[in-house]
BALUM-190120 format. One record per residue (C-alpha): residue in three letters; x negated, y negated, z negated. Coordinates in steps of 0.2 Angstrom, whole numbers, padded with zeros to 4 digits, always signed. Each point is the difference from the previous one (the first is absolute). Layout:
<atoms>
ALAXYZ/...
</atoms>
This chain:
<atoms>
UNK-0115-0096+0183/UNK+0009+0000+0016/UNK-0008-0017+0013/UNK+0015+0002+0012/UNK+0018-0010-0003/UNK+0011+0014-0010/UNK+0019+0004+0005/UNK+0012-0007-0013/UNK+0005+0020-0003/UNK-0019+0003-0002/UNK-0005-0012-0011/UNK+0015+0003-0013/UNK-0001+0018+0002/UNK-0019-0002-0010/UNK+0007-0014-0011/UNK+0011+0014-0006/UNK-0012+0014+0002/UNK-0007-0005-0016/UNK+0015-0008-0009/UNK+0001+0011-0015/UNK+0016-0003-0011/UNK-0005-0008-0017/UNK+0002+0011-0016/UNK+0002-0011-0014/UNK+0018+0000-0006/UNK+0006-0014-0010/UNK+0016+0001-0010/UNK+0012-0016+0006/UNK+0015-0008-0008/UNK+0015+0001+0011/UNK-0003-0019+0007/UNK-0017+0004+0004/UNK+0003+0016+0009/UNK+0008-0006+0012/UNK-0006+0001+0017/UNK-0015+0015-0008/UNK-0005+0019+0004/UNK+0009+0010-0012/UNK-0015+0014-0003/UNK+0012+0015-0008/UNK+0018+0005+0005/UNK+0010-0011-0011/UNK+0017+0013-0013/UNK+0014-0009-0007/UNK+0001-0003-0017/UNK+0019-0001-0002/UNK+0012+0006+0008/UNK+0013-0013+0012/UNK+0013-0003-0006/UNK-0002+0006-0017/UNK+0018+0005-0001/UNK+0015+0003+0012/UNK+0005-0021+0004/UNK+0015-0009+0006/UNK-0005-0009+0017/UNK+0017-0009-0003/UNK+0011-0011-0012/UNK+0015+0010-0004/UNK+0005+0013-0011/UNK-0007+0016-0004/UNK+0012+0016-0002/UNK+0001+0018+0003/UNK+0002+0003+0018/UNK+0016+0014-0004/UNK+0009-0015-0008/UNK+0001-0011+0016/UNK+0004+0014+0012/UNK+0018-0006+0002/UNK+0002-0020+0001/UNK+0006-0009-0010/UNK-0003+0004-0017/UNK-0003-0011-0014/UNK-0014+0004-0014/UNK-0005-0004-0017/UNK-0015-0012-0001/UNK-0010+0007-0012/UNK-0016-0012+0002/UNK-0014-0009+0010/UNK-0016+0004+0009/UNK-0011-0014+0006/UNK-0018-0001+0006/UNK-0013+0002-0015/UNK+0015+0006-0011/UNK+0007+0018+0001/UNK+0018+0004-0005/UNK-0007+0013-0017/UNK+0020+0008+0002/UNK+0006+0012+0015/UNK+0016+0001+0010/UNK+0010+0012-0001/UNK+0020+0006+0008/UNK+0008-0015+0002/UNK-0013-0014-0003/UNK-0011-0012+0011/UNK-0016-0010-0005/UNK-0003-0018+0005/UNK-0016+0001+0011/UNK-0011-0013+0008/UNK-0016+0004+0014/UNK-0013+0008-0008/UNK+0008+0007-0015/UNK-0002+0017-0006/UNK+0013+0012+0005/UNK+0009+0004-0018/UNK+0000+0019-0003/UNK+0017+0008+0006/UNK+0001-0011+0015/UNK-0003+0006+0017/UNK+0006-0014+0010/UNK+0001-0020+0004/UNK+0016-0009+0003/UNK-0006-0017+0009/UNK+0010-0013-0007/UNK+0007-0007+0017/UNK+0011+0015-0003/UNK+0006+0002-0019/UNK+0011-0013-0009/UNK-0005-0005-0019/UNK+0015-0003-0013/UNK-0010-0003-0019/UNK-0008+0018-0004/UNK+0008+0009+0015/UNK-0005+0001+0019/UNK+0013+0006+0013/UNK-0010+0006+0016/UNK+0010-0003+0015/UNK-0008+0007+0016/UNK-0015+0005+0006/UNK-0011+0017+0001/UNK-0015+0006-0012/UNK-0016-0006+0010/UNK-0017+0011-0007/UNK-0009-0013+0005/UNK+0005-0011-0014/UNK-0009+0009-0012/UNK-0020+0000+0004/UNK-0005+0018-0007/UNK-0013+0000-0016/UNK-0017+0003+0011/UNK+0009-0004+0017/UNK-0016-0012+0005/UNK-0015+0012-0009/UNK-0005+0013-0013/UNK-0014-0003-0014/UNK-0015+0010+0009/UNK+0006-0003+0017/UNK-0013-0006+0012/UNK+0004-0015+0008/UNK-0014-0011+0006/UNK-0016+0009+0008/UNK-0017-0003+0000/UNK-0009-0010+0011/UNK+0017-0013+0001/UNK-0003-0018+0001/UNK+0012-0007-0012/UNK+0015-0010+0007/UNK+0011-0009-0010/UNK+0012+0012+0001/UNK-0012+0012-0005/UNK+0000-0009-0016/UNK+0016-0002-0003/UNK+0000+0021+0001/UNK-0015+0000-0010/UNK+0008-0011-0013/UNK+0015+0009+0000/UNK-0008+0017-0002/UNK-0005-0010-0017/UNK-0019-0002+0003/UNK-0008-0018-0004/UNK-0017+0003+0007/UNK-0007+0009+0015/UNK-0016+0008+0005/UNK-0006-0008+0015/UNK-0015-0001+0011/UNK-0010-0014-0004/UNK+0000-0013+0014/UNK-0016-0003+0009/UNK-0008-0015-0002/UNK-0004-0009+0017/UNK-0013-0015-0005/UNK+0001-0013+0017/UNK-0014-0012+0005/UNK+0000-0015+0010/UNK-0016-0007+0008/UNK-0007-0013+0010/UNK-0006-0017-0005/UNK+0015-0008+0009/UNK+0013+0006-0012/UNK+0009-0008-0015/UNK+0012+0005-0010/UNK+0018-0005+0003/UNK+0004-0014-0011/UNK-0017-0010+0005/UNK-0003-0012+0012/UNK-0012+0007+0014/UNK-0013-0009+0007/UNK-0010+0000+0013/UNK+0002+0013+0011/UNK+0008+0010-0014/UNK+0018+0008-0001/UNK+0010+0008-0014/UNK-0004+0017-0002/UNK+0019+0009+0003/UNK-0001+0019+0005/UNK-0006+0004-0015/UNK+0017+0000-0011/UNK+0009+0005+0015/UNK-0009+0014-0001/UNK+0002+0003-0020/UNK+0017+0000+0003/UNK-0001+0014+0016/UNK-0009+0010-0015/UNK+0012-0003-0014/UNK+0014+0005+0011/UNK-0008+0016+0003/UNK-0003+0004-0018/UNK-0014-0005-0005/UNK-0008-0016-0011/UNK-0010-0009+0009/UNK-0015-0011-0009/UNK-0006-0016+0009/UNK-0018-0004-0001/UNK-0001-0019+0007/UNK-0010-0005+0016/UNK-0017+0005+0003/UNK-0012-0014+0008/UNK-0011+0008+0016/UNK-0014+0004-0010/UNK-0005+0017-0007/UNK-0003-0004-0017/UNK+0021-0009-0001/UNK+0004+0016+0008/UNK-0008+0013-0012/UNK+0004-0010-0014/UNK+0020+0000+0005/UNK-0001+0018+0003/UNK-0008+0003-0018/UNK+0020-0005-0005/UNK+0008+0014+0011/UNK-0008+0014-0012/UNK+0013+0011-0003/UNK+0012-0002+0012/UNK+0004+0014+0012/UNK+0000-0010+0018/UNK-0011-0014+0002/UNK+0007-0012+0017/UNK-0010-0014+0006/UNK+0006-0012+0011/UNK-0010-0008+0013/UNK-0018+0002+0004/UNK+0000+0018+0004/UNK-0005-0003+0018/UNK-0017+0001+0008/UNK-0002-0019+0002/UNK-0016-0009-0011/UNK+0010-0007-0012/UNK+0009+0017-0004/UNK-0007+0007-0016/UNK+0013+0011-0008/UNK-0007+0018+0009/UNK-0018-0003-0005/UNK+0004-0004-0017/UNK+0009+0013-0002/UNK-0011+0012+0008/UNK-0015-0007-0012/UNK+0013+0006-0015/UNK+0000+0016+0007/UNK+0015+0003+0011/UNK+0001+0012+0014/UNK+0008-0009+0014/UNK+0010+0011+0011/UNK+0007-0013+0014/UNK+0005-0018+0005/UNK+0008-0002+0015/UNK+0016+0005+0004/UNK+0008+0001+0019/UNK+0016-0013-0006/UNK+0001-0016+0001/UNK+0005-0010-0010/UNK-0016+0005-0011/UNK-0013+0009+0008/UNK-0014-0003-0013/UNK+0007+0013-0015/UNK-0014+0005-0010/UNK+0004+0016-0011/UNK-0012+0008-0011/UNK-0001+0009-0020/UNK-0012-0007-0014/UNK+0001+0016-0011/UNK+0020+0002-0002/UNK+0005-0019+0006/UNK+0007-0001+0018/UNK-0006-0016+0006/UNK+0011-0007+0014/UNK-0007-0016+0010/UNK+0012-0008+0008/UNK-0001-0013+0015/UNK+0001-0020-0006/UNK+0014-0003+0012/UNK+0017-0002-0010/UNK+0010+0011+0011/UNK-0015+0012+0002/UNK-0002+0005-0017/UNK+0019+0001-0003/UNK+0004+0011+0014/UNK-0017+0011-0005/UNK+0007+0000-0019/UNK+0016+0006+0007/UNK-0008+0017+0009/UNK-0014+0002-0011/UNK+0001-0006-0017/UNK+0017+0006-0003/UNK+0000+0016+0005/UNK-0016+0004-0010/UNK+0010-0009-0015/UNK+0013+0016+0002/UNK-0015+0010+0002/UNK-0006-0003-0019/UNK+0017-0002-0005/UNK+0002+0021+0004/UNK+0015-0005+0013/UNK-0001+0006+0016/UNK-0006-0009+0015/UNK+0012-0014+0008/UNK-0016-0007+0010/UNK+0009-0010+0015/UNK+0016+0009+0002/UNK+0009-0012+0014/UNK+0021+0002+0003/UNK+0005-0002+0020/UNK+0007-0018+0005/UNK+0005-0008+0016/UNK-0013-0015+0003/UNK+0008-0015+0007/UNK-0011-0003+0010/UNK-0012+0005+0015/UNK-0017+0006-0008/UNK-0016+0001+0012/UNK-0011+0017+0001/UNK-0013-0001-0015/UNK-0017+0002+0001/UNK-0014+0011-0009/UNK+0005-0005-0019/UNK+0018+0004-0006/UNK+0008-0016-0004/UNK+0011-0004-0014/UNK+0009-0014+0006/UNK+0011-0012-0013/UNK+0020+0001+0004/UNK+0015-0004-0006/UNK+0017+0013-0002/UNK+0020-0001+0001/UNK+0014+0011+0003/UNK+0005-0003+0018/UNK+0020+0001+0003/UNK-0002+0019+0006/UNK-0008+0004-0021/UNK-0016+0001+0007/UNK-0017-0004-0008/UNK-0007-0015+0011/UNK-0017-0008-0002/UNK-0007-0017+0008/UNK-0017-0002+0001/UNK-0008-0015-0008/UNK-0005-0011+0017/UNK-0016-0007-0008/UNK-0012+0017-0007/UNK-0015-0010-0006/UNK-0007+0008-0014/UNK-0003-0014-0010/UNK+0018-0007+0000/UNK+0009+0003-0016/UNK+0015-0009+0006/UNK+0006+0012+0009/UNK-0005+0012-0010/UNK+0013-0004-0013/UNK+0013-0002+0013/UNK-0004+0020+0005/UNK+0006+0012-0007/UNK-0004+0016+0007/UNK-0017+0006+0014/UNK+0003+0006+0017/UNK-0012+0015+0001/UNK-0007-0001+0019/UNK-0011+0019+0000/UNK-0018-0002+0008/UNK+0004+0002+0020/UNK+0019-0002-0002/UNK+0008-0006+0017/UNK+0011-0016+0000/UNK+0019+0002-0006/UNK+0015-0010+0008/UNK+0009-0009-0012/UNK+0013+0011-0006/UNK-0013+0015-0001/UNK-0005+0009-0017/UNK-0013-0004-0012/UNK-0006+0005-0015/UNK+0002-0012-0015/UNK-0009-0001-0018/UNK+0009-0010-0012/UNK-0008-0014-0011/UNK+0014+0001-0013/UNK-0012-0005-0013/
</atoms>
């Protein structure tokens, strides 16, 4: 176990040291896929389109026939979507054709309507030029046995309009890891109940669930532990089976913090728990057997920001997606930051476009770590590196997003 206050880089570099991905594969319907692991590169079934298509209303007709304008044809008979024209055109002849229609056999071009004139069963086109493009080519989009989706691919929603497409209804996909989350102290309630007194309502907790289930996983909540060992063990008896086990308060070295001895009398090997950061310092991080246990600082904005660099990224980590731990983008803060200190600092902000299109950030005046306020209001951290000297407003910063 390392004594001394770990650098943000370190202590995520051995969160992840150990973050094996996890090798149950589940099969998922479409709706439930979304936003999973696809385990195994993903063929198509079908080919796209199934046949050559009109991409427009009009008329098809053999391209030889409609070299030299205008000419008048026979309509022999229709195409719509869902219905093909079972006939084919031959010298002479047109076919009534709407979008998405097969192409009838004999045809090799579209006629948009704008340009043809329809007089009972015959069609005189008038100007215009044979356009390719009107006709989407049988397999134009993909082949059966094409490859189109990789492994290790967190499903967009586009990625499953593909996948549907390629005529799959169900994929294999990672299983999500289940992060069970904890609340202690005797001075929480749940939302919902009137506190008393000197109680409050227990709130990082589902903003935290919902950190988790943005980053693919399913999170479990397991109530609020009262600061006694026996409430604590008896809450963790409910996170057996989860993958990641995060505790919220209590995971300093105060009297009342109990979370690392009862964890440590259930056999986990604790690696650190400080962090150089604020806010957040007290991070406690350890394994019981395969769980990752995680314990975060009470403080809302504390154990939000440390979800955000730590819980996250090992989410990915069990996921099989590469790491995506604090990656900041570049903005232009406006306004003057001081030199910082010993712990890197990850102060709330605001962003805009500036006139010139720039990425601009404000920080939050008031950076108390209890204040949930602001918060809300924030959407983005101003990362300030351990030792980093003051910037003028105007200067360049790097900026995590909170988009979730």
């Amino acid at each position: 176990m390392s004594s001394r206050a770990l650098t943000v880089e370190e202590a995520l570099a051995r969160i992840l040291a150990g973050a094996t991905p996890i090798a149950d594969v589940q099969r998922r319907d479409l709706l439930a896929a979304h936003g999973q692991v696809l385990v195994e590169p993903l063929a198509a079934l079908l080919t796209q389109p199934p046949f050559d298509a009109s991409a427009m209303d009009g008329y098809a007709v053999r391209a030889v026939d409609v070299a030299s304008l205008p000419v008048t044809l026979a309509v022999v008979g229709e195409a719509a979507a869902g219905r093909a024209y079972e006939g084919a055109v031959g010298k002479g002849q047109a076919a009534r054709i709407f979008t998405g229609a097969p192409v009838p056999a004999g045809a090799d071009a579209i006629v948009i309507q704008e340009n043809a004139i329809r007089d009972g069963n015959r069609v005189t086109v008038r100007e215009g030029t044979t356009d390719l493009e009107h006709i989407r080519p049988r397999g134009g989009d993909f082949k059966a046995g094409d490859n189109l989706l990789p492994a290790g691919r967190r499903l967009s929603s586009r990625d499953i309009v593909l996948a549907a497409a390629m005529g799959h209804a169900a994929l294999p996909v990672r299983r999500p890891p289940v992060v069970a989350i904890l609340a202690t102290g005797d001075e929480l309630v749940l939302p919902g109940v009137n506190p008393g007194p000197s109680q409050i309502v227990c709130s990082n907790t589902f903003g935290i669930a919902g950190m988790v289930r943005a980053a693919g996983a399913t999170p479990r909540l397991l109530g609020i532990a009262r600061d006694t060992s026996e409430s604590l063990a008896d809450h963790l008896d409910r996170a057996a089976g989860a993958d990641v086990v995060v505790t919220v308060g209590g995971a300093s070295v105060g009297d009342h913090d109990l979370v690392g001895p009862v964890l440590t009398s259930r056999g986990m090997a604790l690696d650190f728990w400080k962090i150089a950061m604020r806010p957040g310092k007290p991070l406690m991080y350890g394994r019981v057997g395969h769980q990752h246990v995680l314990g975060l600082p009470g403080n809302p904005v504390s154990s939000l920001v440390c979800a955000r660099l730590f819980v996250m990224p090992l989410v990915r980590a069990l996921l099989g997606l590469e790491p995506e731990p604090s990656r900041a983008i570049e903005a232009r803060t406006a306004a003057s930051l001081a030199a910082n200190g010993p712990r890197a600092h990850y102060m709330r902000a605001t962003t805009r476009r500036s006139a010139d299109g720039v990425l601009e950030v404000t920080p939050i005046a008031n950076q108390d770590s209890s204040l949930m306020r602001p918060l809300a209001d924030a959407d983005c951290l101003i990362v300030r590196p351990i030792g980093a000297p003051a910037v003028p407003a105007g200067g360049g910063v790097p900026v995590l997003t909170l988009d979730f």
